[in-house]
DRENKETOR-307272 format. One record per residue (C-alpha): residue number from 1; y negated, x, z negated. Coordinates in nm, 3 decimals, m for minus. Layout:
BEGIN
<rec><n>NUM</n><north>Y</north><east>X</east><up>Z</up></rec>
...
This chain:
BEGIN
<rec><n>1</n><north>18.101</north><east>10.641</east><up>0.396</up></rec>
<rec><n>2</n><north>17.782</north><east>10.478</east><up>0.326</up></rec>
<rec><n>3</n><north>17.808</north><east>10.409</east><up>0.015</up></rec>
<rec><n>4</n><north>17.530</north><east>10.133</east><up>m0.166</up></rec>
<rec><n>5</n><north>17.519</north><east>10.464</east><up>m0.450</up></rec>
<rec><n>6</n><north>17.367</north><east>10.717</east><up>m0.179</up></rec>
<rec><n>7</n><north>17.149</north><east>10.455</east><up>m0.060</up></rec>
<rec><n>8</n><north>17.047</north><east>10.387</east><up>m0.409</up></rec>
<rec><n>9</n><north>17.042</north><east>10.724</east><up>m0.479</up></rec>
<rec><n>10</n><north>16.861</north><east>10.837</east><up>m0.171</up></rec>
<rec><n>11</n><north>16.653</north><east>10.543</east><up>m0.011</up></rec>
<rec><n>12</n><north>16.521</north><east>10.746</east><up>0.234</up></rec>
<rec><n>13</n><north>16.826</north><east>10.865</east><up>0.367</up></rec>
<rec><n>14</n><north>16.889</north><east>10.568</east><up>0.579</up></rec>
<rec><n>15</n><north>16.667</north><east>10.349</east><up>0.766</up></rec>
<rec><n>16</n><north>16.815</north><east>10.028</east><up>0.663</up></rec>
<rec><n>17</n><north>16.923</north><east>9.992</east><up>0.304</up></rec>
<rec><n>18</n><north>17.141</north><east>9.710</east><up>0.212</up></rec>
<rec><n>19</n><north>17.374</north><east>9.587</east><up>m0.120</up></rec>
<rec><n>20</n><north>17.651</north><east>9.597</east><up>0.082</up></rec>
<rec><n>21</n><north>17.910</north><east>9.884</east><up>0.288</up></rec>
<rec><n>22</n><north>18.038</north><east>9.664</east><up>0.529</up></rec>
<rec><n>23</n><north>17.741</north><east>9.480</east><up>0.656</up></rec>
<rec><n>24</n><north>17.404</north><east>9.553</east><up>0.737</up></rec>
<rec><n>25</n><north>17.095</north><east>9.384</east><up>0.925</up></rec>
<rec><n>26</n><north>16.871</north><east>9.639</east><up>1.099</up></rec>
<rec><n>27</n><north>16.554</north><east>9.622</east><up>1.284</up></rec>
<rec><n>28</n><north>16.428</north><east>9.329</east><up>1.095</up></rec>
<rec><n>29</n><north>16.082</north><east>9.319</east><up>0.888</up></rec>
<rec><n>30</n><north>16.290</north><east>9.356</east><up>0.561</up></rec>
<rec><n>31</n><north>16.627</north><east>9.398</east><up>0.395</up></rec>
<rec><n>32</n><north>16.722</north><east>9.004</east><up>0.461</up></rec>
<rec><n>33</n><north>16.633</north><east>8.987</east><up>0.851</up></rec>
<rec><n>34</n><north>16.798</north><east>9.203</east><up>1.162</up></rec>
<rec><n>35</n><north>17.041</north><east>9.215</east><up>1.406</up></rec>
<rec><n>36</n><north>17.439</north><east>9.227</east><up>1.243</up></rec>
<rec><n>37</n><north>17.599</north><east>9.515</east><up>1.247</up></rec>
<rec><n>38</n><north>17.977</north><east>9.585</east><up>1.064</up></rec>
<rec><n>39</n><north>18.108</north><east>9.875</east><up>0.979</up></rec>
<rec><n>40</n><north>18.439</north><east>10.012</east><up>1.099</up></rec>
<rec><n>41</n><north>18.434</north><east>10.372</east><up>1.105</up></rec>
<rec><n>42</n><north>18.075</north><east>10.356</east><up>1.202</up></rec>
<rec><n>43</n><north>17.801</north><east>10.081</east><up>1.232</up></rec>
<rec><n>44</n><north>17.882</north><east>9.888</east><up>1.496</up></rec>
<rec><n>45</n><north>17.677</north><east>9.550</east><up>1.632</up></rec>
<rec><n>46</n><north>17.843</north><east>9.233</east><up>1.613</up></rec>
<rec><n>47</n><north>17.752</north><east>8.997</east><up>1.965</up></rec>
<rec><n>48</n><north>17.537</north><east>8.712</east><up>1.896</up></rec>
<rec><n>49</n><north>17.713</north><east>8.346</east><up>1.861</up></rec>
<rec><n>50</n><north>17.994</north><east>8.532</east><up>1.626</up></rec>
<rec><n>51</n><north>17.871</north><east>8.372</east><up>1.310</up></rec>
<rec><n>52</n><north>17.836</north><east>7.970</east><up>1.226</up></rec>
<rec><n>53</n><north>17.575</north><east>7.827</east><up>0.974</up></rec>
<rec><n>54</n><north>17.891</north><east>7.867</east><up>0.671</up></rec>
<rec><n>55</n><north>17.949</north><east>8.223</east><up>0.811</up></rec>
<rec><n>56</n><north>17.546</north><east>8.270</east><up>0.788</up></rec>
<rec><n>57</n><north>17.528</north><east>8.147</east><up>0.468</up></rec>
<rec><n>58</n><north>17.872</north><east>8.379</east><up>0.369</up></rec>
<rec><n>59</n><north>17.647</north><east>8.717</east><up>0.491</up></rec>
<rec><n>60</n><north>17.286</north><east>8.644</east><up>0.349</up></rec>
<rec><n>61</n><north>17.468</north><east>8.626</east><up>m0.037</up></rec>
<rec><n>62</n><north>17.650</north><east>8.915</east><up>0.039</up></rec>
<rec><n>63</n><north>17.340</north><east>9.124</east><up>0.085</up></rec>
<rec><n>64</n><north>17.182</north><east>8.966</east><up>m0.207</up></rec>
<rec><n>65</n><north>16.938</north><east>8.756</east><up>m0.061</up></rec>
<rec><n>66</n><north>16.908</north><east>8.383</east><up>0.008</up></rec>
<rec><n>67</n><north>17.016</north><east>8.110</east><up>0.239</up></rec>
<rec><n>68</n><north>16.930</north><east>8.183</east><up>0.650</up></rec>
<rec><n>69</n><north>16.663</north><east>8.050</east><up>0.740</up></rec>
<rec><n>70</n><north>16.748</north><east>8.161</east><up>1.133</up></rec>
<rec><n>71</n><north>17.032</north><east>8.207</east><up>1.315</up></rec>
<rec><n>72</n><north>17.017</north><east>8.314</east><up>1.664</up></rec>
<rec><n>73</n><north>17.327</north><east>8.262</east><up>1.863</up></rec>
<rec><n>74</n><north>17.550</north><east>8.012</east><up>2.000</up></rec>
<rec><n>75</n><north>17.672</north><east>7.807</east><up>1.736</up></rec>
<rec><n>76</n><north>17.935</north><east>7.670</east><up>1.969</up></rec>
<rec><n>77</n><north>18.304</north><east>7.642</east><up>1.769</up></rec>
<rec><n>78</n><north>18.462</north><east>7.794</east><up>2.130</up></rec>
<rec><n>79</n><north>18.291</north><east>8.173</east><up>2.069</up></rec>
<rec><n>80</n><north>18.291</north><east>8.212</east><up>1.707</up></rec>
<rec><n>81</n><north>18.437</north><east>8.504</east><up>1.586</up></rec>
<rec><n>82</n><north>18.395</north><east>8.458</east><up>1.189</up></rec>
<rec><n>83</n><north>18.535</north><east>8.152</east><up>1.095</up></rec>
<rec><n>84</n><north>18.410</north><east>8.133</east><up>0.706</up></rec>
<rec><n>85</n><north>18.462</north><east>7.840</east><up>0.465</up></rec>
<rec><n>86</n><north>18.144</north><east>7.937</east><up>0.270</up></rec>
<rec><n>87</n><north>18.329</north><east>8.054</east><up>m0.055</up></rec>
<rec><n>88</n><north>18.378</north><east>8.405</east><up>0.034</up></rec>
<rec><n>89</n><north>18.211</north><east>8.701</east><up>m0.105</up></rec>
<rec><n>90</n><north>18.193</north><east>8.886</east><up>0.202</up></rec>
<rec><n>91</n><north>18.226</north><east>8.841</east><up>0.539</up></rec>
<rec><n>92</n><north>18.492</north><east>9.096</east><up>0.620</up></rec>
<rec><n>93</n><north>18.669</north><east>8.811</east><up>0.385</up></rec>
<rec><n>94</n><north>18.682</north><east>8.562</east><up>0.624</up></rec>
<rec><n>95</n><north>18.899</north><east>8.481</east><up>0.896</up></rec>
<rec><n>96</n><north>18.844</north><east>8.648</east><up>1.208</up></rec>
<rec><n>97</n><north>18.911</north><east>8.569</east><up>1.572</up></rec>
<rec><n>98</n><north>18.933</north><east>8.858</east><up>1.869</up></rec>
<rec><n>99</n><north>18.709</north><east>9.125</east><up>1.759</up></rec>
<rec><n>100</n><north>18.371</north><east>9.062</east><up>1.934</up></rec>
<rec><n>101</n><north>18.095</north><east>9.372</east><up>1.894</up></rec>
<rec><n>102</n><north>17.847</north><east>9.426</east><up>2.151</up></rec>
<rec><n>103</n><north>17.729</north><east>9.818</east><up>2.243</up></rec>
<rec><n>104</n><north>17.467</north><east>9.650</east><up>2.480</up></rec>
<rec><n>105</n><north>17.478</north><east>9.305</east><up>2.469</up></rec>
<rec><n>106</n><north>17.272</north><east>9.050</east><up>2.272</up></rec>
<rec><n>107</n><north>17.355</north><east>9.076</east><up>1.917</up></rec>
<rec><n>108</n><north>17.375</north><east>8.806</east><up>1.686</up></rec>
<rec><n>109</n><north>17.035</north><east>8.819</east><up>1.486</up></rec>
<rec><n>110</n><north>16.995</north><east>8.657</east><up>1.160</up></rec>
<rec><n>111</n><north>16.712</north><east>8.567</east><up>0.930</up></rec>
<rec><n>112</n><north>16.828</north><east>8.531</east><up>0.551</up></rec>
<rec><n>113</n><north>16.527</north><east>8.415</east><up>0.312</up></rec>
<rec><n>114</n><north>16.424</north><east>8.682</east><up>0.112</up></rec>
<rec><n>115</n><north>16.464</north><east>8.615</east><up>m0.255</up></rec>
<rec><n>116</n><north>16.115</north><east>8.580</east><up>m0.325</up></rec>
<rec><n>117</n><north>15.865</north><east>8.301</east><up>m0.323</up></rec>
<rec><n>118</n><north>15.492</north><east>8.249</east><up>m0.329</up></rec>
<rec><n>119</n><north>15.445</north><east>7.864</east><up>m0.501</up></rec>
<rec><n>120</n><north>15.124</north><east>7.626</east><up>m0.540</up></rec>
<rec><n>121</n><north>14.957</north><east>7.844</east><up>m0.225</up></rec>
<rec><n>122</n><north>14.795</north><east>7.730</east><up>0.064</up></rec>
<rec><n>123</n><north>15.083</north><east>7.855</east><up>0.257</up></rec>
<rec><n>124</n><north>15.390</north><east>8.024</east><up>0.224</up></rec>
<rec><n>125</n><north>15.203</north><east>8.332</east><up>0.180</up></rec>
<rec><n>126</n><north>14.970</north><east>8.262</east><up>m0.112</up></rec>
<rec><n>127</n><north>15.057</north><east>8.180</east><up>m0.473</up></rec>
<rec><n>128</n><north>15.248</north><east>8.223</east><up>m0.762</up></rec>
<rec><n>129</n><north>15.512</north><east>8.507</east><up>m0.708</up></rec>
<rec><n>130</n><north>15.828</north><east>8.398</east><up>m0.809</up></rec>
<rec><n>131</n><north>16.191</north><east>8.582</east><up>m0.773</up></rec>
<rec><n>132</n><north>16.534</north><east>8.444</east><up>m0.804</up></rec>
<rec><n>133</n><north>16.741</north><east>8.662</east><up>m1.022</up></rec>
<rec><n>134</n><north>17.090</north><east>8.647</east><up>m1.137</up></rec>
<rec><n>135</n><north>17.092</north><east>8.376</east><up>m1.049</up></rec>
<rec><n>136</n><north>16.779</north><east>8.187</east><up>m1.168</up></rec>
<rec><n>137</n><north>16.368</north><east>8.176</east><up>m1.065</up></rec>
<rec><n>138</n><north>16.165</north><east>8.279</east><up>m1.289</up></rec>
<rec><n>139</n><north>15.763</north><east>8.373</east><up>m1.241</up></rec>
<rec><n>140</n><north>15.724</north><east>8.789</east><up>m1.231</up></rec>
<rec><n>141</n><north>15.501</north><east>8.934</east><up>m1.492</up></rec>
<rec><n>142</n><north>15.340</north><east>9.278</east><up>m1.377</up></rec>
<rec><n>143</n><north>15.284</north><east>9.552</east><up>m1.476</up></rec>
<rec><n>144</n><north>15.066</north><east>9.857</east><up>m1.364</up></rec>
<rec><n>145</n><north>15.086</north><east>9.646</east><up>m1.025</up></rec>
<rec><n>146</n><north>14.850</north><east>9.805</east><up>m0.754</up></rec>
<rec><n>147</n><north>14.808</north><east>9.648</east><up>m0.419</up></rec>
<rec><n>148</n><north>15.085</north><east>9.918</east><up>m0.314</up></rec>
<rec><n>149</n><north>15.318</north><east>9.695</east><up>m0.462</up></rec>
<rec><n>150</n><north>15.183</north><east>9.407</east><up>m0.347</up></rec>
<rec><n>151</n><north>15.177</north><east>9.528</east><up>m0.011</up></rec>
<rec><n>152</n><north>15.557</north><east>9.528</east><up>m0.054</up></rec>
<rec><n>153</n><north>15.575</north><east>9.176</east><up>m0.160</up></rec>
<rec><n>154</n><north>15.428</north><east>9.102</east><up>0.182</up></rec>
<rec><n>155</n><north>15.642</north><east>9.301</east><up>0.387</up></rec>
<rec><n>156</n><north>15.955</north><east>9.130</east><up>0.201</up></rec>
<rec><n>157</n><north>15.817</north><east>8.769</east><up>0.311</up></rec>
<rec><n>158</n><north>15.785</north><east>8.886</east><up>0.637</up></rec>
<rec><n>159</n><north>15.410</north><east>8.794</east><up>0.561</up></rec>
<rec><n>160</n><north>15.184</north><east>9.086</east><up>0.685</up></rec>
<rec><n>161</n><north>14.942</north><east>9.290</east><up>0.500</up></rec>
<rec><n>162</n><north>14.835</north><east>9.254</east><up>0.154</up></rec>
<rec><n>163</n><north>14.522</north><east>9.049</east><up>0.055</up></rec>
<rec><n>164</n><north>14.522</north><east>9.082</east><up>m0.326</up></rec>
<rec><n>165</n><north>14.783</north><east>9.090</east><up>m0.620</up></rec>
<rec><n>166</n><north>14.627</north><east>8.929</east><up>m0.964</up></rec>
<rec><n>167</n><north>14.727</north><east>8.899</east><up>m1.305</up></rec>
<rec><n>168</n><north>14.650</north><east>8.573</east><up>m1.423</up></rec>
<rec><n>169</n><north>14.706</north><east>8.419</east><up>m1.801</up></rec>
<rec><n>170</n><north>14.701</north><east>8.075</east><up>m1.805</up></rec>
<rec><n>171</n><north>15.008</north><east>7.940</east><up>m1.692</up></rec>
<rec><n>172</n><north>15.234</north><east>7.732</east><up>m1.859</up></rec>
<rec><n>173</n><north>15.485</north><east>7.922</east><up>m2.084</up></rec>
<rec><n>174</n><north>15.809</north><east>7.978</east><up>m1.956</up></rec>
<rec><n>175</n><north>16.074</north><east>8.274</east><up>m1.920</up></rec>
<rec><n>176</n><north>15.970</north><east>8.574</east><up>m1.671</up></rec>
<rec><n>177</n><north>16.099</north><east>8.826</east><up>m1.500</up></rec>
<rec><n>178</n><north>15.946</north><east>9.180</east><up>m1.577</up></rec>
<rec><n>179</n><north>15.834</north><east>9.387</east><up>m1.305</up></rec>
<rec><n>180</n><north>15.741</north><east>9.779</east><up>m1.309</up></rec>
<rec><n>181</n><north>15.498</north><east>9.843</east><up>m1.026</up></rec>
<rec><n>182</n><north>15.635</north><east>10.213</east><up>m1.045</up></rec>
<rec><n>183</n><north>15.955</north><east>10.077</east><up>m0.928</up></rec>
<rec><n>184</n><north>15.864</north><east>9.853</east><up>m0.628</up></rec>
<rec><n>185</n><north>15.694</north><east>10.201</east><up>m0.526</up></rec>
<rec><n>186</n><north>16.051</north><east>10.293</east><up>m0.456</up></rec>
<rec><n>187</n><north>16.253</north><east>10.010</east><up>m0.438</up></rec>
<rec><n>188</n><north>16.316</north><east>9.636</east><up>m0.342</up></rec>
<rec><n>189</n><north>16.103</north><east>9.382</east><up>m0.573</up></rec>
<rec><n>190</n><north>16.429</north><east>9.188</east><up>m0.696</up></rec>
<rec><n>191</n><north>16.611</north><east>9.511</east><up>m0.786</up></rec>
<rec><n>192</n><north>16.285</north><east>9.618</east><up>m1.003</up></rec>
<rec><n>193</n><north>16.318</north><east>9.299</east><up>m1.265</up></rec>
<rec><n>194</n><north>16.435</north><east>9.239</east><up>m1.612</up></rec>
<rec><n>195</n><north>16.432</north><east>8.953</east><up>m1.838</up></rec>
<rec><n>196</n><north>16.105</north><east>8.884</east><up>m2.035</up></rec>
<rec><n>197</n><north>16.238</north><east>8.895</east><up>m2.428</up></rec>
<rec><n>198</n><north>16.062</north><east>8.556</east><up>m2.462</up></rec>
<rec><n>199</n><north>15.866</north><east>8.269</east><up>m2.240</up></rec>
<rec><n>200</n><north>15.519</north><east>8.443</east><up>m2.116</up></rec>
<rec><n>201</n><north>15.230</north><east>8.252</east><up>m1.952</up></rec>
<rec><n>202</n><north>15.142</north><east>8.540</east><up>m1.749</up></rec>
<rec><n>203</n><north>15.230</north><east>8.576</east><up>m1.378</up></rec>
<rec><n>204</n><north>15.119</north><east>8.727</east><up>m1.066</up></rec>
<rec><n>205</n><north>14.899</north><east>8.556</east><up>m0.796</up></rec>
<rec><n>206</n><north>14.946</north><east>8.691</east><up>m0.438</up></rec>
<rec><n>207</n><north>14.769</north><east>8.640</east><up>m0.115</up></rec>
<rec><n>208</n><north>14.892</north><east>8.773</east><up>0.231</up></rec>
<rec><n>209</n><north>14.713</north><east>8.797</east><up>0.553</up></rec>
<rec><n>210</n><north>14.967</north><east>8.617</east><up>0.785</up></rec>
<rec><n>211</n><north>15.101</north><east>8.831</east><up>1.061</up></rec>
<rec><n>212</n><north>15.067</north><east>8.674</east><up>1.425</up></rec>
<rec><n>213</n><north>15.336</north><east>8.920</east><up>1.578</up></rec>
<rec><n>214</n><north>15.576</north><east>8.812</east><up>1.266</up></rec>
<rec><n>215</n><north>15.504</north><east>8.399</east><up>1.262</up></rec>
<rec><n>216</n><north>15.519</north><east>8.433</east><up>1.651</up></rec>
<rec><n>217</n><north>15.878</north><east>8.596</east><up>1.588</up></rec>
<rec><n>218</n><north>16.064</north><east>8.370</east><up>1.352</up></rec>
<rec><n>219</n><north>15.906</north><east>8.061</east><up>1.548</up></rec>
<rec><n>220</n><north>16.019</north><east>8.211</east><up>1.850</up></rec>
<rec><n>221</n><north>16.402</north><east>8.218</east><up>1.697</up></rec>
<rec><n>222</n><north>16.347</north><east>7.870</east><up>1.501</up></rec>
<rec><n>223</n><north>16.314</north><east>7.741</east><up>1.880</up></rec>
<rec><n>224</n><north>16.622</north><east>7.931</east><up>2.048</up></rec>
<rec><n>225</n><north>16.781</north><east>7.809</east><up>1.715</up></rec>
<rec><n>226</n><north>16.737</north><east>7.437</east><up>1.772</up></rec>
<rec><n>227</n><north>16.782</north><east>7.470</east><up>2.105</up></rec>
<rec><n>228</n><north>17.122</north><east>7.661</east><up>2.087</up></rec>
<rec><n>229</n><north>17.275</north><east>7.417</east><up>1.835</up></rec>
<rec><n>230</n><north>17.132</north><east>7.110</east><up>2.084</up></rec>
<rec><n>231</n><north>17.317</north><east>7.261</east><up>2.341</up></rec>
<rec><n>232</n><north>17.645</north><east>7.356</east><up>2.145</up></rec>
<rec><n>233</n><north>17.656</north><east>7.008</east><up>1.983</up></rec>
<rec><n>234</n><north>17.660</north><east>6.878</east><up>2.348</up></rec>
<rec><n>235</n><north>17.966</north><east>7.086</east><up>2.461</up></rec>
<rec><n>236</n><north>18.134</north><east>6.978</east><up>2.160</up></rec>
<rec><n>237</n><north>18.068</north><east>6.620</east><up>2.255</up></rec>
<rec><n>238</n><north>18.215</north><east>6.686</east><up>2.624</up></rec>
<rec><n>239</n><north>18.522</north><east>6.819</east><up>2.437</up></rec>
<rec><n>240</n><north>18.571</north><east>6.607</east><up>2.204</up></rec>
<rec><n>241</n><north>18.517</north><east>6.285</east><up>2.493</up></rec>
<rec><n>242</n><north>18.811</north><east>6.531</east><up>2.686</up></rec>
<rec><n>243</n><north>19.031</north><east>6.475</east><up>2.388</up></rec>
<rec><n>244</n><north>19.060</north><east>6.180</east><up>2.339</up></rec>
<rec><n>245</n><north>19.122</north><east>6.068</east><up>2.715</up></rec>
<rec><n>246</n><north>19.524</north><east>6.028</east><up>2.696</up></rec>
<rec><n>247</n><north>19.479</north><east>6.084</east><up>3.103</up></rec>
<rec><n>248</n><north>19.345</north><east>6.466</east><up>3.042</up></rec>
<rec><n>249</n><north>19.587</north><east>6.608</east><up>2.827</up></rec>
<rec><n>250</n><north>19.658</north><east>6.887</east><up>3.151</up></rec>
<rec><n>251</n><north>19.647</north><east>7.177</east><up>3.162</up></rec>
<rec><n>252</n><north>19.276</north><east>7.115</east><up>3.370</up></rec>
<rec><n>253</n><north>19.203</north><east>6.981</east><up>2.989</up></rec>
<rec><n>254</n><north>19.364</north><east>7.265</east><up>2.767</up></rec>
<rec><n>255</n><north>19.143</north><east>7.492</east><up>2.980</up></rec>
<rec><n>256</n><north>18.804</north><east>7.342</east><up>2.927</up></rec>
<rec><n>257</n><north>18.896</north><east>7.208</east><up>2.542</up></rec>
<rec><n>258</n><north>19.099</north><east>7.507</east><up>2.395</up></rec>
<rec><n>259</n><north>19.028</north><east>7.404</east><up>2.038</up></rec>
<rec><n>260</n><north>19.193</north><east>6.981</east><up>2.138</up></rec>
<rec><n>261</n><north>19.496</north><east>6.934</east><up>1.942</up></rec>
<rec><n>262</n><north>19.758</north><east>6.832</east><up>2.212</up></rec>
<rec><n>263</n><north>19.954</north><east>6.554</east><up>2.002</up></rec>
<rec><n>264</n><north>19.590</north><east>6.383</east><up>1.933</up></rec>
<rec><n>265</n><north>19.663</north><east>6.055</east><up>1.903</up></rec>
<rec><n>266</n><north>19.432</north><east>5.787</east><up>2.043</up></rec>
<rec><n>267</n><north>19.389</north><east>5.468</east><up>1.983</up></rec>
<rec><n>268</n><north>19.308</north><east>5.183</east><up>2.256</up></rec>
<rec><n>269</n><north>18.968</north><east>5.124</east><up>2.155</up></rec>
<rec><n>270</n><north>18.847</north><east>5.455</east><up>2.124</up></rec>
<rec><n>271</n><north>19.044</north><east>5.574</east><up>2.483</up></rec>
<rec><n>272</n><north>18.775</north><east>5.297</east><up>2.640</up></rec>
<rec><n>273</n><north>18.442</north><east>5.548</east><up>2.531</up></rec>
């Protein structure tokens, strides 16, 4: 079993490591970004339009990082396969439909936003780092940072190389997190912090080169995003137009509409749409 101890343990053991044993995202730029896999006796890939936005949102806490910021799939209601209520702690926890895993299909990739920011920048890869910890952002105060680690803090933001990493002093005071640089050597930035034992005004100032391969990428699956959920939220509309049309509750109706409740009840004005 692939336990998150061995991977913690051993981070080199494994190509992907992840917070959780029951999910994963591989092939991504980071921890937060890759295709879905499960695990159920082995790592198996989950097919793409299994997840909703709730189910999304379910999977990118699980493996500690924020809300997604891409979702490729269908996002139709008829071919989800997770059916989350956004509570859950993990997404074996949620309701599930047929089981739907794809050994050469199109999996379902997601995007989760990495627990990291860069604020008061140009762009979103320039600024003040910040990380959201336990809950709560706080600014990161270095120490013995390199441009090693910073290099890190680019490849977490999906953001391309490093630029520069510097100390500066003259912030406003305010609680920090507490960063080793020896640590992000070997391990995630948000698993490398502890709380500041009062407010600093120190914090680190970051600058990446943006990637074109990477911005070309997640603006690529923003697109098939939109698109998908244009195209989903149309079928709904032809189903939900099927339902309430006394005249096609058939069996021509419970074919196309699978989801229509068959004692729907409709009133007069709304059977004239």
């Amino acid at each position: 079993m692939k336990t998150s101890l061995s991977q913690t343990l051993c981070p080199e053991c494994d190509e992907v490591l992840s917070v959780s044993d029951s999910v994963r995202l591989v092939g991504g730029s980071g921890l937060c970004s890759g295709s879905l896999q499960i695990w159920d006796q082995s790592w198996i890939s989950v097919c793409e339009g299994a997840l909703d936005l709730r189910g999304a949102e379910v999977l990118c806490r699980e493996l500690g990082c924020r809300g997604p910021s891409v979702l490729q799939g269908e996002l139709s209601p008829l071919g989800q396969t997770f059916h989350c209520e956004g509570h859950e702690s993990a997404l074996v926890d949620c309701p599930r439909s047929r089981p739907k895993t794809c050994p050469s299909g199109p999996s379902e990739d997601v995007i989760c936003s990495e627990p990291l920011r860069l604020e008061g920048g140009a762009s979103r890869c320039a600024g003040i780092l910040e990380l959201r910890h336990r809950g709560e952002w706080r600014r990161v105060e270095p120490g013995a940072w390199t441009l090693e680690q910073t290099a890190a803090v680019c490849r977490d933001l999906d953001c391309g190389s490093a630029v520069y990493g510097t100390q500066v002093s003259d912030l406003p005071q305010s609680p920090v997190w507490r960063v080793s640089g020896s640590c992000v050597r070997r391990s995630p930035v948000r698993d490398c912090a502890v709380p500041s034992p009062s407010s600093r005004s120190f914090g680190l100032k970051v600058k990446c080169s943006v990637s074109n391969t990477s911005q070309q990428h997640h603006e690529t699956l923003l697109r098939r995003q939109q698109l998908k959920l244009i195209l989903s939220l149309s079928l709904y509309e032809i189903c939900l137009r099927l339902c309430v049309q006394s005249v096609m509750k058939t069996s021509v109706s419970q074919t196309l509409c699978p989801e229509c409740d068959e004692d729907l009840s409709v009133s007069d004005s709304v059977s004239r749409v």
